[in-house]
N, C-alpha and C positions, 0 to 999 in steps of 0.2 A: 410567600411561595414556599413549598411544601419540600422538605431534600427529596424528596422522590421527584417531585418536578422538575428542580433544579437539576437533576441528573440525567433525566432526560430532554433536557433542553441543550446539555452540552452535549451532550451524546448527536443531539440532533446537529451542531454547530460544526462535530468532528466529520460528519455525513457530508454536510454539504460542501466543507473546505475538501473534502477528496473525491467527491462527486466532481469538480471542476478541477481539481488538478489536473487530471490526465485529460482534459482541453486543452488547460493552456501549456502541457508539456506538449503537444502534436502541433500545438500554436509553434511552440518553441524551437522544437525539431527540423522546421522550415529553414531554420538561417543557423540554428547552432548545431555543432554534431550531440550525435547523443551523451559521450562521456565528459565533453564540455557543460551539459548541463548536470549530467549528476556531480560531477565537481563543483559545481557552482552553488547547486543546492545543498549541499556539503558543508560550504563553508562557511554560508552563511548562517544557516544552523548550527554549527559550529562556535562562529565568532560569538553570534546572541550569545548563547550559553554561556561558553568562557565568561564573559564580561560577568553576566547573572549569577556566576557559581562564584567569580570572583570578589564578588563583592559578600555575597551570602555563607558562600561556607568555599574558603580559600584552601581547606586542610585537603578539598574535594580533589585539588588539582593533579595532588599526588600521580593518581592515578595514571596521569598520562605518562609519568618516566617509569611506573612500576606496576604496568596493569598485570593480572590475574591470565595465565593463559587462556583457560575458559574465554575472558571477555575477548580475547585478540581474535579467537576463532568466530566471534558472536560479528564481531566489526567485519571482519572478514567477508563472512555470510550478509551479510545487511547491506551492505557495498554490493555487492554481485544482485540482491534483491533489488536496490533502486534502477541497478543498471539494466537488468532482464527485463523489468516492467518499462523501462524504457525504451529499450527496441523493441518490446511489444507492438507497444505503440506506433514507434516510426515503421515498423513493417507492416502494421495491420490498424490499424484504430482505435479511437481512446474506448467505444463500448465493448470492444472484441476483447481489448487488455483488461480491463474492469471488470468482467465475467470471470476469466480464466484465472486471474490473480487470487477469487476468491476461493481457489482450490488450496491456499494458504491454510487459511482457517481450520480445513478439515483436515489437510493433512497433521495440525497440529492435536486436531482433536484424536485420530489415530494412534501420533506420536503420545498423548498421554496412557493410552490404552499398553503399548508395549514397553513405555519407559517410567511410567509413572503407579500403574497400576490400577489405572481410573475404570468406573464400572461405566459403562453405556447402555442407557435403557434401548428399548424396543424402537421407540421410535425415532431415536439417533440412528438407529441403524437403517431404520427404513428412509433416511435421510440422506444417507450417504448413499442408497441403491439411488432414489430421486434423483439428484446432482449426478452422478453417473450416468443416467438414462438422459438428464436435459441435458448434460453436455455435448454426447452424441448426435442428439437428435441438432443440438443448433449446429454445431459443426456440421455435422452432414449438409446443413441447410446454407451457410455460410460458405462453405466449399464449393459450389454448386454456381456461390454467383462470383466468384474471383477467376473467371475465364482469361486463362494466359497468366495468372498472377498466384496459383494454388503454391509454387514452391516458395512464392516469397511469402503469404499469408500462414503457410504451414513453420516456418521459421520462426515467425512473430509468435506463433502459438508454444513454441518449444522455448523461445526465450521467457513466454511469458511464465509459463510453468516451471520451467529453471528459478525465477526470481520466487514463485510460491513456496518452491520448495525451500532454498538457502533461504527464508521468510521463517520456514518453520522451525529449520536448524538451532536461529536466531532467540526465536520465543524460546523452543526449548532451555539454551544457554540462557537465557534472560531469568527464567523462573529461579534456577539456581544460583541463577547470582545474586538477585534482588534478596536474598535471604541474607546475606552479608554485606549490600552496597545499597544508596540510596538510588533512585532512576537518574537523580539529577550526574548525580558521578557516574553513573552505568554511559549515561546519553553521550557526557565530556566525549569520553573516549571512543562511542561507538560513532558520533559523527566526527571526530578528529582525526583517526586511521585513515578513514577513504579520502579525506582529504590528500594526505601524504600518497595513499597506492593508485588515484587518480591523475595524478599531478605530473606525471610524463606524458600523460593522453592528451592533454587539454590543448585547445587549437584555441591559443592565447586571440589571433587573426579574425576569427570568427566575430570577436567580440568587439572590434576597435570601430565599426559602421554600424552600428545598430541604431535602429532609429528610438526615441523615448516610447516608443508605445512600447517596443520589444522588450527594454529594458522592463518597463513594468511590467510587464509577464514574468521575464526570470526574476523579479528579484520576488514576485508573488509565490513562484514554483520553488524559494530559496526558503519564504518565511513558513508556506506554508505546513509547511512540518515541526516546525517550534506550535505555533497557534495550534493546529490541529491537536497535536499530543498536549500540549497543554487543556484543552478543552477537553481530550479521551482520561484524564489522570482528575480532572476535576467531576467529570459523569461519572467513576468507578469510586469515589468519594464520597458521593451522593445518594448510588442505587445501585440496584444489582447488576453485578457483571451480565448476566443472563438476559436482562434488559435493555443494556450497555453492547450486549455483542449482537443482538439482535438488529438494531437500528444501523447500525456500524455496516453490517453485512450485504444494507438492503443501499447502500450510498451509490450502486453501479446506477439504480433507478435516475437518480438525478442525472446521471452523465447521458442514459439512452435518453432522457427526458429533452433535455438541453441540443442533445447531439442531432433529436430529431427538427426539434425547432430550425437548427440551424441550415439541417438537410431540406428539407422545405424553403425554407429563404432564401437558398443556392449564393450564401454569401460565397467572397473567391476569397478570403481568407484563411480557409480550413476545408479539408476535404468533406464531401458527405460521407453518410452510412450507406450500407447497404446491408437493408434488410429486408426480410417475409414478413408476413404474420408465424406462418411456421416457426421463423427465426426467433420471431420475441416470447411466443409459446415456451420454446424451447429455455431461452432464456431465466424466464418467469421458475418453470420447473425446477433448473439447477439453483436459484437464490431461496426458493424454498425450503428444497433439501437441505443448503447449507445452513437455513435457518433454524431447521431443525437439528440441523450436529451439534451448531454452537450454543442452541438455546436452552439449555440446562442449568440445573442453579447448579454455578458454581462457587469456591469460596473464591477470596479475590485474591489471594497470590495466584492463582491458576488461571486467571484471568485478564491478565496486564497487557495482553497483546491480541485484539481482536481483531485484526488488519494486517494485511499483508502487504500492502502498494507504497510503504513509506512514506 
């Protein structure tokens, strides 16, 4: 197999692990509160790593009694990211949060233009008009069918876009720091923090009745951020970022894919969707545009972060 295959074959791996996360986070949001879960997934991405840096490169550990302001602000931001995409979700649904999240990307592509000093062709920018124009149009269209529910759906959309943005804060500090730290020591500390500023939140209670099926949800919604990044850091290894954040971008498809199956089967496990044709129109449009912002060759420091939903 070919490194360009190879790289988009994890690429494809890191798609589908976050295609279904934000199922099984709304899965999960049923019995545990939200910041119970982001702690959770926290820690246990957390603990893997520790043990892995541990043994691999011990000197890595440092970091956590002497981190770099930059990164504390980065943890900071990436905390609030898992958390906003989570009440996304619990207020509105896993395809609704999976649209809006990937307003990440482009704000980050933006962010390069006024902090970095990145050029943007022509048709970045007619990209960024695209995802403007489809966001509207599905909101409009989405809004329309949340009868009695517009203030709490409107919420969900503001937490969602809250987590997009401290997502972009994130990359940005990320870029500059990966210039003097490995990811693996960047990661120690970025998922170690939230653990500590979560940890007066958590509704210990929640967790003590949970049947095994539950438990295999969180502890999937726990790993699946180690596996995932680890598959996104082995596809930017392999092939172009450009082709790498293309694929990445387009992962909400599996969750409307999945989400609709399951709105049809009227399982009572999970709520359905609601949507138009209008709506997935609209949808379609804004994954597009975004397609178009992030799909640029870039070089690959500028490119370590093509995902917003953690």
């Amino acid at each position: 197999m070919t490194n360009n295959r190879k790289g988009i074959l994890y690429a494809v791996i890191t798609a589908v692990f976050w295609g279904f996360l934000a199922i099984a986070l709304k899965i999960a949001v049923q019995e545990i509160p939200s910041p119970t879960i982001v702690w959770f997934r926290f820690v246990i991405a957390f603990s893997l790593l520790l043990a892995w840096q541990w043994f691999r490169n011990p000197s890595s550990l440092k970091v956590l009694v002497r981190p770099p302001r930059l990164l504390v602000i980065a943890a900071i931001a990436l905390s609030w990211n898992y958390l906003g995409f989570m009440l996304g979700i619990e207020y509105t649904s896993p395809s609704n949060a999976q649209l809006v999240i990937q307003a990440g990307p482009i704000l980050l592509a933006l962010a390069g233009v006024v902090f970095f000093k990145e050029k943007l062709r022509p048709v970045q920018w007619a990209g960024f008009l695209a995802a403007g124009v489809g966001f509207l149009f599905f909101y409009s269209q989405q809004i329309s069918l949340m009868i009695g529910q517009e203030s709490r759906y409107n919420l969900g959309i503001l937490f969602t876009l809250s987590g997009a943005l401290t997502w972009s804060l994130y990359a940005i500090l990320q870029k500059k720091l990966v210039i003097s730290y490995s990811t693996g020591t960047l990661n120690l500390f970025l998922f170690g923090l939230p653990v500590l500023l979560y940890l007066p939140f958590v509704d210990f209670g929640s967790l003590m009745n949970l049947s095994w099926a539950m438990w295999g949800v969180i502890f999937f919604v726990g790993i699946n951020t180690l596996f995932a990044y680890g598959s996104l850091a082995q596809a930017l290894k392999y092939t172009e970022a450009s082709k790498v954040s293309i694929i990445i971008i387009l992962n909400p498809m599996i969750t409307f894919i999945f989400m609709g199956i399951l709105t049809e089967m009227k399982v009572s496990w999970i709520e359905g969707e609601k949507f138009t044709l209008l709506s997935l129109i609209g949808a379609l449009i804004v994954l597009a545009g975004a397609a178009l912002v992030v799909g640029k060759k870039q070089k690959k420091h500028h490119a370590r972060n093509p995902r917003a939903n953690g």
